[in-house]
Backbone as a chain_set.jsonl record, in Angstrom:
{"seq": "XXXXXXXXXXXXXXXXXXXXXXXXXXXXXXXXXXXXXXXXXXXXXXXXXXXXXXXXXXXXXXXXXXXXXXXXXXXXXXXXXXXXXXXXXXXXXXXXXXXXXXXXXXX", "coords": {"N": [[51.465, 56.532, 20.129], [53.163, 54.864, 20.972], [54.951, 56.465, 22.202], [54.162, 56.898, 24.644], [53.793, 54.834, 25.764], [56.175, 54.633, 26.459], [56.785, 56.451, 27.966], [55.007, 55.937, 30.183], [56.207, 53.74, 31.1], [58.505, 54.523, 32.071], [58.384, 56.581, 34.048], [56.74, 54.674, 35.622], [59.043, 52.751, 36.786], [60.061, 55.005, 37.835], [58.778, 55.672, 40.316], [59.104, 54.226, 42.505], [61.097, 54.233, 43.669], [61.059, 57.36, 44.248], [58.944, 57.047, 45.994], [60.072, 55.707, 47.941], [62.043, 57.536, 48.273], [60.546, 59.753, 48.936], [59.439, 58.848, 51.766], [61.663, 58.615, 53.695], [62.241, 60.838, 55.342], [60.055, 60.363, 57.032], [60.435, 57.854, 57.942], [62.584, 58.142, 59.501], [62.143, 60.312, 61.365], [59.986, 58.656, 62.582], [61.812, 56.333, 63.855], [63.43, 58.446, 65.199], [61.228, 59.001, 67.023], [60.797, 56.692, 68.152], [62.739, 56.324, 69.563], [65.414, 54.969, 68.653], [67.674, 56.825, 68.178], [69.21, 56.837, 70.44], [70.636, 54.781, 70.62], [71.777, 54.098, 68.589], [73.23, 54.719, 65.732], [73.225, 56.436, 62.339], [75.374, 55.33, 60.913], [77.538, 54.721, 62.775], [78.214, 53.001, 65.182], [76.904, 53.717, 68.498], [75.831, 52.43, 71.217], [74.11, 50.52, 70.269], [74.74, 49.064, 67.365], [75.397, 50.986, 64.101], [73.395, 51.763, 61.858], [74.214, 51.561, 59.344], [75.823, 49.258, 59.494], [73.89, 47.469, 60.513], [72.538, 46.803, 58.003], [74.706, 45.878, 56.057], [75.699, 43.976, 57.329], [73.024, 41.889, 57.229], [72.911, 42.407, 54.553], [71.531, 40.738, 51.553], [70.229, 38.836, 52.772], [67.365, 37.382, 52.75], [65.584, 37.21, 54.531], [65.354, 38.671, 56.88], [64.344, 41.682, 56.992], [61.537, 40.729, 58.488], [63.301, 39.391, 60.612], [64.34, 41.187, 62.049], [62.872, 43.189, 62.697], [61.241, 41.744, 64.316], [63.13, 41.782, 66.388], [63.286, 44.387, 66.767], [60.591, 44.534, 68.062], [60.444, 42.841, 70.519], [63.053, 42.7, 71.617], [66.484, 42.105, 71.955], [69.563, 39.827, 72.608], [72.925, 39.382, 72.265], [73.611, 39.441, 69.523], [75.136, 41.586, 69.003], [77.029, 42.116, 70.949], [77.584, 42.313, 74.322], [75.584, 44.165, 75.396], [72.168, 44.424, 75.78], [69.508, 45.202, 73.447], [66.448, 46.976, 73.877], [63.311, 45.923, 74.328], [60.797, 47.18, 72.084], [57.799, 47.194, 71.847], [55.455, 48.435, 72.29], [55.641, 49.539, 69.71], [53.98, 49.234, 66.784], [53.409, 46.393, 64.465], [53.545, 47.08, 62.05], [54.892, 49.372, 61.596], [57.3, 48.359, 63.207], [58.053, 46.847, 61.037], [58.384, 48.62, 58.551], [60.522, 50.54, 59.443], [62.123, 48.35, 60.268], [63.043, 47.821, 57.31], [63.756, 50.269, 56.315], [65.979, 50.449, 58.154], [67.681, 48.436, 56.522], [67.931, 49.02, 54.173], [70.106, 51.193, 54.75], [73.215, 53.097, 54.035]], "CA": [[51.068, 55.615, 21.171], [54.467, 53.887, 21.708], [55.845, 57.735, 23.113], [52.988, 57.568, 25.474], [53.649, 53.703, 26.997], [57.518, 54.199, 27.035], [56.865, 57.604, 29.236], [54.394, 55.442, 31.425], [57.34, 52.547, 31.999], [59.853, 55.287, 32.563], [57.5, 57.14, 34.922], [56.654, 53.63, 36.616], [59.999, 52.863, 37.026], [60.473, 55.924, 39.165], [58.353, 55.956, 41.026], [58.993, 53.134, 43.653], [62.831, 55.355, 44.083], [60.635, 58.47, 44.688], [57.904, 56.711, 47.005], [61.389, 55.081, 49.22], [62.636, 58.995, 49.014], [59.72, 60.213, 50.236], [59.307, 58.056, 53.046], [63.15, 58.716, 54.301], [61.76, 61.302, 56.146], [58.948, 59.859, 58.208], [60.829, 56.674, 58.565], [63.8, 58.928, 60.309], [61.279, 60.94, 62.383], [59.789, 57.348, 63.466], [63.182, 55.974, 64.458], [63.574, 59.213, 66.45], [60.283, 59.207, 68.296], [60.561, 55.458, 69.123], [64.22, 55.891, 70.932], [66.252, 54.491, 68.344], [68.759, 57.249, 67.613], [69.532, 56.953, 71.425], [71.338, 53.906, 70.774], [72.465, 54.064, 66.865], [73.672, 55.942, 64.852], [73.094, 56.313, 61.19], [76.565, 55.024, 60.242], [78.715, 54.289, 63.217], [77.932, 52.609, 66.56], [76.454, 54.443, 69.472], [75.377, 51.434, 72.091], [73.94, 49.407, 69.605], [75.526, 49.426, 65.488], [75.068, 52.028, 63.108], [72.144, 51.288, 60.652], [74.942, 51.105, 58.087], [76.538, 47.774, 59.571], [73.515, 46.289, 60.303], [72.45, 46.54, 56.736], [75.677, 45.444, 55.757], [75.266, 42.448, 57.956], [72.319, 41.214, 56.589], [72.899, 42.385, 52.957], [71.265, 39.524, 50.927], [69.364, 37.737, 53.617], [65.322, 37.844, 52.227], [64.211, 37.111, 55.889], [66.361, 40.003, 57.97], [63.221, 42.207, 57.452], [61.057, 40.212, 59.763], [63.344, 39.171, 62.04], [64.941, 42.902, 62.874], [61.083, 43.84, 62.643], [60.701, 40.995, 65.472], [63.768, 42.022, 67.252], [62.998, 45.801, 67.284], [59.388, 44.701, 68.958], [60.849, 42.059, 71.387], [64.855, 43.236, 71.939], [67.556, 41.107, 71.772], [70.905, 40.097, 73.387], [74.027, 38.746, 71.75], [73.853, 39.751, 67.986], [76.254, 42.674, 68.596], [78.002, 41.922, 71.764], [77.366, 42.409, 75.658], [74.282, 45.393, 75.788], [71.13, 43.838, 74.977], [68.266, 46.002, 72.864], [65.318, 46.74, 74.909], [62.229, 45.677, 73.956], [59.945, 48.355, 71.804], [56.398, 46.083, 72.328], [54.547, 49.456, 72.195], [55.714, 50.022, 68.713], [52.729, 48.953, 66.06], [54.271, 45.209, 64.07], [53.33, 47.361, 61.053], [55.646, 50.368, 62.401], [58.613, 48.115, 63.367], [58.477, 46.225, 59.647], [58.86, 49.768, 57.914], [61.739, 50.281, 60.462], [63.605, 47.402, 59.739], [63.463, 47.837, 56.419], [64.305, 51.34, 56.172], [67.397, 50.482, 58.722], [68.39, 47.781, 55.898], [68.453, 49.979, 53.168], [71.006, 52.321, 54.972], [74.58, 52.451, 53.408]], "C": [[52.295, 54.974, 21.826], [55.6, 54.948, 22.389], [55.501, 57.586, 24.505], [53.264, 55.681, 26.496], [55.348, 54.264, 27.11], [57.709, 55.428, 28.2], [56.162, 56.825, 30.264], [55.171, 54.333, 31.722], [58.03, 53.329, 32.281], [59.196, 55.785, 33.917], [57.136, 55.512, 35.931], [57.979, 53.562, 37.617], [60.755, 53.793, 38.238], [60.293, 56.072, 40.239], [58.256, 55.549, 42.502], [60.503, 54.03, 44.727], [62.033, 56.993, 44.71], [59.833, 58.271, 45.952], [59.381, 56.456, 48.289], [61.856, 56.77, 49.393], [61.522, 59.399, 49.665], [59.309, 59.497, 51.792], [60.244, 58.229, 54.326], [62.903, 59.451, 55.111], [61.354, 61.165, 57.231], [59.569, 59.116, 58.456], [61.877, 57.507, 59.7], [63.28, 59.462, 61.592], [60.789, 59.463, 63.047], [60.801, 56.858, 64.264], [63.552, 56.887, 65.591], [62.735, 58.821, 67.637], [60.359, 57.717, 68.821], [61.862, 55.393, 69.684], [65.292, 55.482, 69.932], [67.737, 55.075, 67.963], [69.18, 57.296, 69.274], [70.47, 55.925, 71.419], [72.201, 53.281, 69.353], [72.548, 54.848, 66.468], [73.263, 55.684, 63.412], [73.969, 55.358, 60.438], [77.65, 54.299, 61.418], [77.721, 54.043, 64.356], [78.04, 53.597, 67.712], [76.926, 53.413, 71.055], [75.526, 50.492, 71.497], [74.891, 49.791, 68.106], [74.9, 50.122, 64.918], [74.514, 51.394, 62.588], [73.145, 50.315, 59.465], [75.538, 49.177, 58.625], [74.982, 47.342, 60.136], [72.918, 45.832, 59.194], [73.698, 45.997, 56.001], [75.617, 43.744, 56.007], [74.906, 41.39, 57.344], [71.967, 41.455, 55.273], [72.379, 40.839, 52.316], [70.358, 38.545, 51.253], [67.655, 38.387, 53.251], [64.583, 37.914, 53.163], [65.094, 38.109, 56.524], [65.384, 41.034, 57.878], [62.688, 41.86, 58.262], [61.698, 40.057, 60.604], [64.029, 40.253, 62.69], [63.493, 43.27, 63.078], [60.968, 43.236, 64.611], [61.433, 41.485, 66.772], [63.724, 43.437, 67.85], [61.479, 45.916, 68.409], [59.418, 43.712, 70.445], [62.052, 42.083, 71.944], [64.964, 42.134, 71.759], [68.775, 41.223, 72.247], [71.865, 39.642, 72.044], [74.706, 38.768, 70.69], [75.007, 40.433, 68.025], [76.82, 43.099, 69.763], [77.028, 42.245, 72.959], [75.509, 43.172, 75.797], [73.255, 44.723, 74.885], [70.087, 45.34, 74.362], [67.193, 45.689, 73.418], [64.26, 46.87, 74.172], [61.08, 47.17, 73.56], [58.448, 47.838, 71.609], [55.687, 47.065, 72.027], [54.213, 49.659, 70.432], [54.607, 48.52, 67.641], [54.136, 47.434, 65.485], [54.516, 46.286, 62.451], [54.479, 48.904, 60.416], [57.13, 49.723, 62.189], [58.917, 47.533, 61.719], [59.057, 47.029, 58.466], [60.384, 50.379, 58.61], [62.793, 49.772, 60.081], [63.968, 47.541, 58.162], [64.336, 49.037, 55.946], [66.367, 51.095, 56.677], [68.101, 49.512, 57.386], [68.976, 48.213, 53.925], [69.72, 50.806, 53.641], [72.402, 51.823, 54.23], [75.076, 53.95, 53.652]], "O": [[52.37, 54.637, 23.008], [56.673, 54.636, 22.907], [56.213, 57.972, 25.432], [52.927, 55.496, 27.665], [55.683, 54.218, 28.294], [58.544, 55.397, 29.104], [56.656, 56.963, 31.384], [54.82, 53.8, 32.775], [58.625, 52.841, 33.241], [59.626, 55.236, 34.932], [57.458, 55.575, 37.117], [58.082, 54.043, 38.745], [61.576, 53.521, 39.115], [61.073, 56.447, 41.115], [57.667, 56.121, 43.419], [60.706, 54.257, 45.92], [62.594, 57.622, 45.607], [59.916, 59.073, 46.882], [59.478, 57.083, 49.344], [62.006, 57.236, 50.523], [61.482, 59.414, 50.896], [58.856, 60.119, 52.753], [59.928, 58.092, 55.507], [63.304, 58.968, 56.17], [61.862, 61.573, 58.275], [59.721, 59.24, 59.671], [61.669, 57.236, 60.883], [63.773, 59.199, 62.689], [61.314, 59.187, 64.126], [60.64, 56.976, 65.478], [63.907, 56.466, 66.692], [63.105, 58.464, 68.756], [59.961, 57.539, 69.972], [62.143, 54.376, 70.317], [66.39, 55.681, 70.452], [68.699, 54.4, 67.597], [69.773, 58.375, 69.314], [71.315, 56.073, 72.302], [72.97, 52.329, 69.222], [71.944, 55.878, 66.768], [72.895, 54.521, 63.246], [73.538, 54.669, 59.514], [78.472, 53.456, 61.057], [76.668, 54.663, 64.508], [79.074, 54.234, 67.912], [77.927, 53.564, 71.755], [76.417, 49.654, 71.637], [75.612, 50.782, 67.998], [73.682, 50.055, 65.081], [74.86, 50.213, 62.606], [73.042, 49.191, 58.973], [75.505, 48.17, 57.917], [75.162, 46.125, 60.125], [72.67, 44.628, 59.125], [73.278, 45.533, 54.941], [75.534, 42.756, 55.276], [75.542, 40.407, 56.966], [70.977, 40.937, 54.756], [72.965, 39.834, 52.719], [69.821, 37.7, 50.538], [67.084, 39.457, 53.464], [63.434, 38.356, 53.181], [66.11, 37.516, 56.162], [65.423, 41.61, 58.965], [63.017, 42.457, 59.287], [61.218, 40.401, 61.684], [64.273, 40.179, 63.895], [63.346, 43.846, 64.156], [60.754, 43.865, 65.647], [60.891, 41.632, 67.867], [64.002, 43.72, 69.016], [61.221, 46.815, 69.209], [58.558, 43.835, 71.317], [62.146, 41.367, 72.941], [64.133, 41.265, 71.496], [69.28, 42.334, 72.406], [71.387, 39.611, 70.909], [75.87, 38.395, 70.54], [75.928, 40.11, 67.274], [77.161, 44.279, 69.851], [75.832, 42.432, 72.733], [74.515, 42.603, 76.248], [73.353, 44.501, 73.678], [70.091, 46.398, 74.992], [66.804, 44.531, 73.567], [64.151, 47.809, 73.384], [60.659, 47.97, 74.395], [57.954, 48.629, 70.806], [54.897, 46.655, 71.177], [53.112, 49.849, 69.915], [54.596, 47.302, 67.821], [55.301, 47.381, 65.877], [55.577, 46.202, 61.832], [54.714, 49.281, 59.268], [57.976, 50.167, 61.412], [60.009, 47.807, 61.222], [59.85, 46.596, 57.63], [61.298, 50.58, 57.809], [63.887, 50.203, 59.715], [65.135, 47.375, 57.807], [65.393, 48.903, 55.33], [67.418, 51.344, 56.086], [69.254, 49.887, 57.169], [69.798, 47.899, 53.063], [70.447, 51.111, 52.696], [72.696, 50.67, 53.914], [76.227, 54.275, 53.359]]}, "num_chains": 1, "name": "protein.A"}
């Protein structure tokens, strides 16, 4: 019995790292189809900053989900110099929140 829970915490354990890999995908394909690799890059600045610096950025901050969520559905000026981010309003709240998070994982 105690083989059989420490395989179902190991197996838990995994599974949240397997669910975020599988996702990497679709989240990537999303990011495409809503415009965003038009203006970022994965890693280095396009227009706007590479994924990687703005996860960098806001490393640590508990609210930088919502408000990149907010800023990907409303744009924004000033964060990262002159070129403002144009408003993605179309994109679902539920859409941009998977989004931002994904972008704040990047490294």
């Amino acid at each position: 019995m105690k083989k059989e829970w420490m395989a179902l915490a190991v197996a838990s354990a995994l599974l949240p790292g397997a669910a975020l890999a599988g996702t990497a995908a679709d989240m990537q394909a999303l990011a495409d189809k809503s415009g965003c690799f038009s203006c970022h890059g994965m890693q280095s600045k396009l227009v706007g900053p590479g994924f990687a610096e703005v996860a960098a950025k806001y490393k640590g901050d508990s609210q930088a989900a919502e408000r990149l969520a907010k800023k990907i559905r409303e744009g924004g000026k000033g964060a990262w110099g002159r070129i403002p981010m144009p408003p993605h309003g179309s994109l679902a709240e539920d859409d941009a929140k998977k989004l931002a998070e994904w972008v704040l994982s990047a490294s």
